[in-house]
N, C-alpha and C positions, 0 to 999 in steps of 0.2 A: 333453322331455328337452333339447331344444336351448335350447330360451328359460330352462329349469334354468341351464342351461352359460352361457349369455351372461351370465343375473344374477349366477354367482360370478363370471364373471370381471369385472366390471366391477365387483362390492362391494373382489377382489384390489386391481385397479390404482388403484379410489379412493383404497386403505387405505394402499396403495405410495406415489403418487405426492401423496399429504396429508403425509406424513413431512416435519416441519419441516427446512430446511435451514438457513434466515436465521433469526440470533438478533440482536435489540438489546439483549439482557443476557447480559453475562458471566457470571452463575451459571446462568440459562435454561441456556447453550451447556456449560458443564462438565459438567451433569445428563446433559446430551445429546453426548457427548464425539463419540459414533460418527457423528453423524448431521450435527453441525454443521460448516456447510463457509463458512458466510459470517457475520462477527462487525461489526455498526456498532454504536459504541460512542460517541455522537453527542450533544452535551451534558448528558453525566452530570456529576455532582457531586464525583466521586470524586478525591479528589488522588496515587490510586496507581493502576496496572496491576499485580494480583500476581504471584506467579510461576506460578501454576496454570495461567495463559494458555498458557505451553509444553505443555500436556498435550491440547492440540485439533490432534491431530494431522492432522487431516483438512480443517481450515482451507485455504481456496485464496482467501480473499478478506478483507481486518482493514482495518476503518476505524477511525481514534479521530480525531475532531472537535472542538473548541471542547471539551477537558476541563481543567484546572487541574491537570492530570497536569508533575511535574518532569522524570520517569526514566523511562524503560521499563526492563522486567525484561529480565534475560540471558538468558531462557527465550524469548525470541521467537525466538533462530537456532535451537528446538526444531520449529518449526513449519514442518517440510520441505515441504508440499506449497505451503505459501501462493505464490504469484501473482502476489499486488495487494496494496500495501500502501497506505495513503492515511493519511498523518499532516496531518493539515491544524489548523489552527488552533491552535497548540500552541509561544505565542512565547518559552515558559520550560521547554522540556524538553532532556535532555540525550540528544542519541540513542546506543544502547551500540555497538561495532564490533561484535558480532555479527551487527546486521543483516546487514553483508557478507556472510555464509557464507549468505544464504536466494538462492534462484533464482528472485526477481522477475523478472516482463516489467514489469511498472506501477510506478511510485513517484511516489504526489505528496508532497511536503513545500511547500505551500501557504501560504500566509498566516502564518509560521513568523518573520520580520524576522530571514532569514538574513542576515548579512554577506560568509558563504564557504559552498561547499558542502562539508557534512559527508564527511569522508575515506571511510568505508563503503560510499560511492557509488563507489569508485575498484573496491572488489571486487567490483559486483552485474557479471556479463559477460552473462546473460543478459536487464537490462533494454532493453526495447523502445519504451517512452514513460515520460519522465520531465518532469515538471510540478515548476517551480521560481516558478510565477506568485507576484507579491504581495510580494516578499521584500528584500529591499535590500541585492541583489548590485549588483554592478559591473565583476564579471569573472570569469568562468568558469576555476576551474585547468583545467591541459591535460588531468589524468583524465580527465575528463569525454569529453574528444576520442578518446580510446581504449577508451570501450566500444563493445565491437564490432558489436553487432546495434542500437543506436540510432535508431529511426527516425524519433522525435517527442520535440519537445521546446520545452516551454512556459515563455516567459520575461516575458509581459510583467507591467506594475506593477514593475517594477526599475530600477535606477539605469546603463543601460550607457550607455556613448558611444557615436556613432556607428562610431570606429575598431575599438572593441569588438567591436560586431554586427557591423564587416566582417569582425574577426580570427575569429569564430565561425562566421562562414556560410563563410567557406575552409576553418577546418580541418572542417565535417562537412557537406560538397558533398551528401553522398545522404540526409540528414534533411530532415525538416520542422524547419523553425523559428518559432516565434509568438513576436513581440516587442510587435506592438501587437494 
């Protein structure tokens, strides 16, 4: 009876803990709406994000990498629980303010040949590491300086001055800061 007992439970917790979480295809993850919690979307071909992406409610993790993506949809400040957002490689897209309204700790905008950082970033309060590496800033607006739980924050491959990185490392004394 016992060794009965062991073998369901362990066929249970196989059956449980096999339950796909990470999806690398956006249709895979909608089939799967309930279960998907992590979406890399990582050198696809695709030149849209549709609007269906909002319907993954249960997302806590969206990467889109080197895609030929212009826009993200307005359906992405749908995605309450998401986390982590990593927009990285993406030098022709237009990010929507929606973002603002999600409750990231993580945001990288990456490899992106920003000139300014995107205003959306002024409303994330709960990010905690923000990755601006690669990008061809030259000077941080003050937002930046006012979110308030910021702990990391990744700047090198950029264009600052020296006076720059002093005016940066003053106003956010209790960060980490990477410049080289």
């Amino acid at each position: 009876m016992r060794r009965w007992c062991l073998v369901f439970f362990l066929a249970i917790a196989s059956s449980t803990f096999s339950q796909r979480t990470s999806f690398d295809s956006l249709e895979l993850a909608l089939e799967n709406k309930e279960s998907a919690q992590s979406l890399q979307l990582i050198g696809k071909d695709s030149d849209a994000i549709p609007e269906s992406i909002g319907e993954l409610t249960n997302l806590y993790s969206l990467y889109i990498v080197d895609c030929p993506i212009t826009t993200l949809p307005q359906s992405i400040s749908k995605l309450k629980n998401l986390t982590e957002l990593y927009l990285v490689k993406l030098p022709n897209v237009v990010f929507p303010d929606s973002i603002g309204s999600l409750r990231l700790k993580a945001l990288s905008l990456q490899h992106n040949n920003l000139e300014t950082v995107p205003l959306f970033v002024s409303k994330l309060a709960a990010v905690k590491d923000l990755d601006l590496r690669d990008n061809n800033l030259s000077t941080l607006p003050d937002f930046v300086f006012a979110i308030p739980h910021l702990k990391g924050l990744w700047l090198q491959g950029n264009n600052f001055s020296e006076e720059e990185k002093k005016r940066i490392r003053l106003a956010l004394p209790e960060c980490w800061i990477k410049f080289e």
